[in-house]
C-alpha positions as CSV (number, residue, x, y, z in Angstrom):
1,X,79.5,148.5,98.6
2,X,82.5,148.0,100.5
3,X,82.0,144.7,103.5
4,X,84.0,146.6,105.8
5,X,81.8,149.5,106.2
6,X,79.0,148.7,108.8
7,X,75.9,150.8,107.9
8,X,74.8,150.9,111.5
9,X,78.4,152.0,113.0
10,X,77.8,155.4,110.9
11,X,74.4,156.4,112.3
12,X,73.3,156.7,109.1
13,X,69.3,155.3,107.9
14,X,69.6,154.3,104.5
15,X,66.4,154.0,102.6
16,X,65.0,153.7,98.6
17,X,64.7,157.0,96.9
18,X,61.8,156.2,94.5
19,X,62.1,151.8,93.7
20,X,65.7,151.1,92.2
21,X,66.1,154.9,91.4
22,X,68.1,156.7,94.3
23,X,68.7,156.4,97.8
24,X,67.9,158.5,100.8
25,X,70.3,159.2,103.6
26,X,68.9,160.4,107.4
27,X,71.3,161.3,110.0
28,X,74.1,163.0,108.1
29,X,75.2,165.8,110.8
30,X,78.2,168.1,109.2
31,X,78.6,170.1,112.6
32,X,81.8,168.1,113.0
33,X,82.5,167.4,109.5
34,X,82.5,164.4,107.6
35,X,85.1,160.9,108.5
36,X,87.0,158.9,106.1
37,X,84.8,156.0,107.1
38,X,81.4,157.9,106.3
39,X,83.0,159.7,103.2
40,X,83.9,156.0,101.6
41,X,80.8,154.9,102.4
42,X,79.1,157.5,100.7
43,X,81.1,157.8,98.0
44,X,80.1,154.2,97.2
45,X,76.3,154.3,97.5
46,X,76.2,157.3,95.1
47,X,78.3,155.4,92.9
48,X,75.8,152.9,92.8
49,X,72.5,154.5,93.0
50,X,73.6,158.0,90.9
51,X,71.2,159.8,93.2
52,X,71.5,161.0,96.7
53,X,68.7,162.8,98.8
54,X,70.0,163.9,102.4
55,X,66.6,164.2,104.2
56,X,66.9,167.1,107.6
57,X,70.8,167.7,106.6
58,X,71.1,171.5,107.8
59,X,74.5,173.0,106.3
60,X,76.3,176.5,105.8
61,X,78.2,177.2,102.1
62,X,80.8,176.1,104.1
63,X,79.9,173.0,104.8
64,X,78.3,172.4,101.8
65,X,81.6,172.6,100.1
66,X,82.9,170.7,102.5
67,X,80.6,167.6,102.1
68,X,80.8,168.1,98.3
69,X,84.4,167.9,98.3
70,X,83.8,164.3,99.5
71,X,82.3,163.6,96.6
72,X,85.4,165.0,94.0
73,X,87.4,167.9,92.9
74,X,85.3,171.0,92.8
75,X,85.2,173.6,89.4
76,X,84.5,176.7,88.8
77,X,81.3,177.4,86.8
78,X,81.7,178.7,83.5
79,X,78.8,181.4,83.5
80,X,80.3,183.9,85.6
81,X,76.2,185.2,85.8
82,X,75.6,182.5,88.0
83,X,78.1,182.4,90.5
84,X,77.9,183.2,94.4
85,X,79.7,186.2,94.4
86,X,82.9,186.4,96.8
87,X,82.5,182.1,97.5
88,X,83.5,181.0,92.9
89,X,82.9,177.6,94.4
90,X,79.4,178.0,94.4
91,X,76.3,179.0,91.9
92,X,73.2,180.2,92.7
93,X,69.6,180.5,91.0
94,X,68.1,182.5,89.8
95,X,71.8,184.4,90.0
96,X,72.2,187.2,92.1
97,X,72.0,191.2,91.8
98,X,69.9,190.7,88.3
99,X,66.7,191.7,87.2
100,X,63.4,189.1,88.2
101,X,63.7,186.4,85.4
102,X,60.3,187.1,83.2
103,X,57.4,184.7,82.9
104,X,56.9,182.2,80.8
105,X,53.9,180.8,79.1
106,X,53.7,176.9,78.4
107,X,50.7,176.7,76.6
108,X,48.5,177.6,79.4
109,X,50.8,177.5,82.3
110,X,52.9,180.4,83.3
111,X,56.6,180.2,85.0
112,X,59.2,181.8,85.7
113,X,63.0,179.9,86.1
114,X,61.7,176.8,84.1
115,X,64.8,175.1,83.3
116,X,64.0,171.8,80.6
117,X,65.7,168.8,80.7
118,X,69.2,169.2,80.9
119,X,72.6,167.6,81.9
120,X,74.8,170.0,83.1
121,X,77.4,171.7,81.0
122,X,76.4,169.2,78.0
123,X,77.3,172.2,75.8
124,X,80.9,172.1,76.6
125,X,83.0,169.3,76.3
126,X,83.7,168.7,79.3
127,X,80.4,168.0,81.4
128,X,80.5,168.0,84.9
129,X,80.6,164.5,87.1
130,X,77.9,166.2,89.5
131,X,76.3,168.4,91.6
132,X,75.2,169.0,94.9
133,X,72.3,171.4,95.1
134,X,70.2,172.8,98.0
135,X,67.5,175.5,98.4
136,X,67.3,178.1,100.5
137,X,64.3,179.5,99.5
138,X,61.1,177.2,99.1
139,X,58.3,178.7,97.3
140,X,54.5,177.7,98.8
141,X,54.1,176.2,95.5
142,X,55.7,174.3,92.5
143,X,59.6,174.9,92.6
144,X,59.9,170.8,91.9
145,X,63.0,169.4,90.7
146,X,62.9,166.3,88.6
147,X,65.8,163.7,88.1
148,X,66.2,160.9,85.4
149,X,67.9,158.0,86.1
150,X,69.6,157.7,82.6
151,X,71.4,154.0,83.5
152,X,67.9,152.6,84.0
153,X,66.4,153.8,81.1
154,X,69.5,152.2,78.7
155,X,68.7,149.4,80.7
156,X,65.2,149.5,79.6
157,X,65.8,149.4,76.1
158,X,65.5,146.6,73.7
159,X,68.8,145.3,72.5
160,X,67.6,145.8,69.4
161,X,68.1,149.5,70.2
162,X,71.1,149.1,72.3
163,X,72.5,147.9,69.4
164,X,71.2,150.5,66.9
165,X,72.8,153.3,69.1
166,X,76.0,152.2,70.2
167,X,78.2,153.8,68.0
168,X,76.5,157.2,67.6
169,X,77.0,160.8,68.3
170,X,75.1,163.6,68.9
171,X,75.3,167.7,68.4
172,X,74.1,169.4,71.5
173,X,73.8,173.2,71.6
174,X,73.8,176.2,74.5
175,X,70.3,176.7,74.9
176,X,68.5,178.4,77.6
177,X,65.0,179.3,75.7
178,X,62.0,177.1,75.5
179,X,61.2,177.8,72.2
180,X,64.5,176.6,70.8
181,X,64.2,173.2,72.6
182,X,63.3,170.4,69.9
183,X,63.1,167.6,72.5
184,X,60.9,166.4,75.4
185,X,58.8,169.4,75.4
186,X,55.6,169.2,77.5
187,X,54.3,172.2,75.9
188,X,52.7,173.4,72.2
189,X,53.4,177.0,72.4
190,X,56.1,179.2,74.2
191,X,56.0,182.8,74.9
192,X,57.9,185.0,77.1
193,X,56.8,188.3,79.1
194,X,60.0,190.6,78.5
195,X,63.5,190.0,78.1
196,X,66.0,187.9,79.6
197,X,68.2,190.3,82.2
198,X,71.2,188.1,82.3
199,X,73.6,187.9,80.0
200,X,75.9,184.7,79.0
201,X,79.0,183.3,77.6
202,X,78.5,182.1,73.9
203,X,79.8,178.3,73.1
204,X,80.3,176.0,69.8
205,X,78.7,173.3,69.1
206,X,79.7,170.2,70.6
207,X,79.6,166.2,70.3
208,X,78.7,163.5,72.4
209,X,78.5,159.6,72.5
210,X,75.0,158.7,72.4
211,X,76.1,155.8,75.1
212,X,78.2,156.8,77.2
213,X,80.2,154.8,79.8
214,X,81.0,155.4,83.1
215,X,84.6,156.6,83.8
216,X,83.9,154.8,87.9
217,X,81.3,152.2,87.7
218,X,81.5,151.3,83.9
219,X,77.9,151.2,83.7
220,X,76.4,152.5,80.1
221,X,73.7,155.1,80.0
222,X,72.1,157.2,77.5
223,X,73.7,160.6,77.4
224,X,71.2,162.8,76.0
225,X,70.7,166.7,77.5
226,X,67.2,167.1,75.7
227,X,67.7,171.1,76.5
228,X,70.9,170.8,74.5
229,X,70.3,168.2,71.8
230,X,70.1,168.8,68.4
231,X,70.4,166.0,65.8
232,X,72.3,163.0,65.4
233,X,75.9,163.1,63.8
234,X,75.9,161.8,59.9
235,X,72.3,160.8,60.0
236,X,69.4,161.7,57.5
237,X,67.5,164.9,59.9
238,X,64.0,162.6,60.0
239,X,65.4,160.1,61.1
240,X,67.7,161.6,63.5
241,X,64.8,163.6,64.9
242,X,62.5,160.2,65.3
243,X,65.3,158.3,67.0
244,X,66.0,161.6,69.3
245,X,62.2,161.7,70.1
246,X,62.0,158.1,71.0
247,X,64.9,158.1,73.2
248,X,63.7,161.3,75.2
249,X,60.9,160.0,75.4
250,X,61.8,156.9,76.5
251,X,63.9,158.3,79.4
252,X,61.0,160.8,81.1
253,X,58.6,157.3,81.6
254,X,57.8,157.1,84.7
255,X,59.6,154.1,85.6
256,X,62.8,156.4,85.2
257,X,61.6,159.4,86.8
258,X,62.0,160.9,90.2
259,X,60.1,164.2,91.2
260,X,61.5,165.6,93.8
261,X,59.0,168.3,96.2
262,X,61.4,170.4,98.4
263,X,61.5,170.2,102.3
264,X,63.6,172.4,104.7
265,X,67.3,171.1,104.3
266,X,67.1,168.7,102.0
267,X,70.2,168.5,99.7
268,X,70.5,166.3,96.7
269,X,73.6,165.0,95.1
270,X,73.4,163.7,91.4
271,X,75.6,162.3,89.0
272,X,75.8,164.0,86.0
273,X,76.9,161.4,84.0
274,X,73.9,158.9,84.7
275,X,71.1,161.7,85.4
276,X,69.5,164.8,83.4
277,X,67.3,166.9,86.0
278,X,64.6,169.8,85.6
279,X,63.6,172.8,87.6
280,X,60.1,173.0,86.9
281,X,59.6,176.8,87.6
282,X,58.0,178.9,90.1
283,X,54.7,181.0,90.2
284,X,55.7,184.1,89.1
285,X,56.8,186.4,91.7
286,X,57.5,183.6,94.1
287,X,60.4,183.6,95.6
288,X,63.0,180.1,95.3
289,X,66.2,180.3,95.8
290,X,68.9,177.5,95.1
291,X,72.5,177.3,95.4
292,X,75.3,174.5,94.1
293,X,79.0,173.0,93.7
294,X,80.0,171.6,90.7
295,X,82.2,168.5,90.3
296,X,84.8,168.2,88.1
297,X,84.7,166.1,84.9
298,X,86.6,162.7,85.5
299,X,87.0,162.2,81.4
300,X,83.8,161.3,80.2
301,X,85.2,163.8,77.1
302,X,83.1,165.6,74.0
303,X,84.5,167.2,71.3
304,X,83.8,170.7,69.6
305,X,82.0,170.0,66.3
């Protein structure tokens, strides 16, 4: 982080976000909008800790563009289901004017919005650089949001392994169902009440770098979207699917994990291309309601398979 920026000249209270995973930021006020000095600043500790919670950070869609705009170019979403209708800029879930999403049974729990593990827009090939997401709507209950710190967990790994996967690519898929994930499930059995009222875009398959490195810090991490992934490129499907297991697995240990329970205006700002996050659902017929920017890919590039 830059010497010149003084810390304390920003009113700002910096603070751990869960041991080496994250950091927390008090005293953000957007009222005024956000100085060159404070932007840097920021810009540099996300850069170095992928994971941003502003704690008490109240904003408008506005300024929530605004402040996400610090962080890079913004893009429009490529589900047109999902986005804030009259502000492109922004998505929101669950998306807007549609039927409630139906319930779904995991094993013996029972949700509605569950997203699994995912990276965003790891079906494409261009994933996004990050996010900032907020929620307007808290539900009394569940509504968590969990974040992997996907630097750490390469870290974590043996060298052995580092090795083994350096060179590697994987197939990842558009997936949005639970029983069509192969990775990272929690669950034995999937079943849905009803169908699904919203409608999507259709995309090929795609390929990614198992390691990826990052286009700003240069910092590898493991670039797996376990919603997404499907096998490994030109390797026997066993062994693809242990190696894929292991790694998934690897990444949701604790030690890489941050869950994240939802307080009136917190924001969060991830980087996509050192995090996968999951919304853990709702009680059916709660109410949660989230809205997000998107930040454009700086080149860390797939390919259509």
């Amino acid at each position: 982080m830059s010497a010149a920026i003084n810390q304390e000249e920003l009113s700002l209270e910096i603070s751990a976000l869960k041991g080496d995973l994250g950091a927390i930021v008090c005293g953000l006020d957007m009222k005024d909008g956000l100085d060159e000095k404070t932007g840097e600043f920021l810009n540099q500790l996300w850069l170095d800790k992928g994971l941003i919670l502003f704690r008490d950070c109240p904003v408008t869609a506005e300024q929530h563009i605004e402040l996400s705009r610090n962080f890079g170019e913004l893009e429009i979403h490529p589900l047109t289901a999902i986005r804030v209708p009259g502000n492109d800029e922004l998505i929101q879930l669950p998306p807007k004017g549609n039927l409630p999403p139906p319930a779904c049974h995991y094993d013996n729990v029972v949700r509605s919005n569950r997203i699994h593990w995912h990276s965003d827009m790891m079906y494409t090939t261009y994933p996004t650089r990050g996010a900032l997401l907020r929620i307007l709507e808290i539900p009394d209950e569940a509504g968590e949001t969990g974040f992997i710190d996907t630097a750490l967990a390469y870290d974590g790994l043996s060298s052995k392994i580092q090795g083994k996967i350096e060179n590697l690519d994987a197939v990842h898929s558009f997936i949005m169902e639970g029983d069509d994930v192969l990775f990272g499930k929690h669950w034995k059995s999937f079943r849905r009440e009803g169908e699904q009222s919203v409608k999507y875009e259709t995309f090929p398959d795609v390929v990614h770098d198992v390691v990826s490195v990052h286009p700003k810090s240069g910092r590898k991490s493991l670039n797996l979207s376990p919603l997404n992934l499907r096998y490994v490129l030109g390797m026997g499907s066993s062994e693809s699917h242990k190696l894929l297991t292991d790694l998934v697995n690897h990444c949701l240990q604790d030690d890489f994990r941050y869950e994240h329970h939802w307080q009136p205006n917190d924001i969060i700002l991830y980087d996509n291309l050192r995090t996968f996050h999951s919304a853990y659902g709702i009680v059916p017929g709660a109410n949660r309601l989230a809205q997000r920017t998107t930040l454009k890919n700086i080149g860390a590039d797939g390919r259509v398979l």
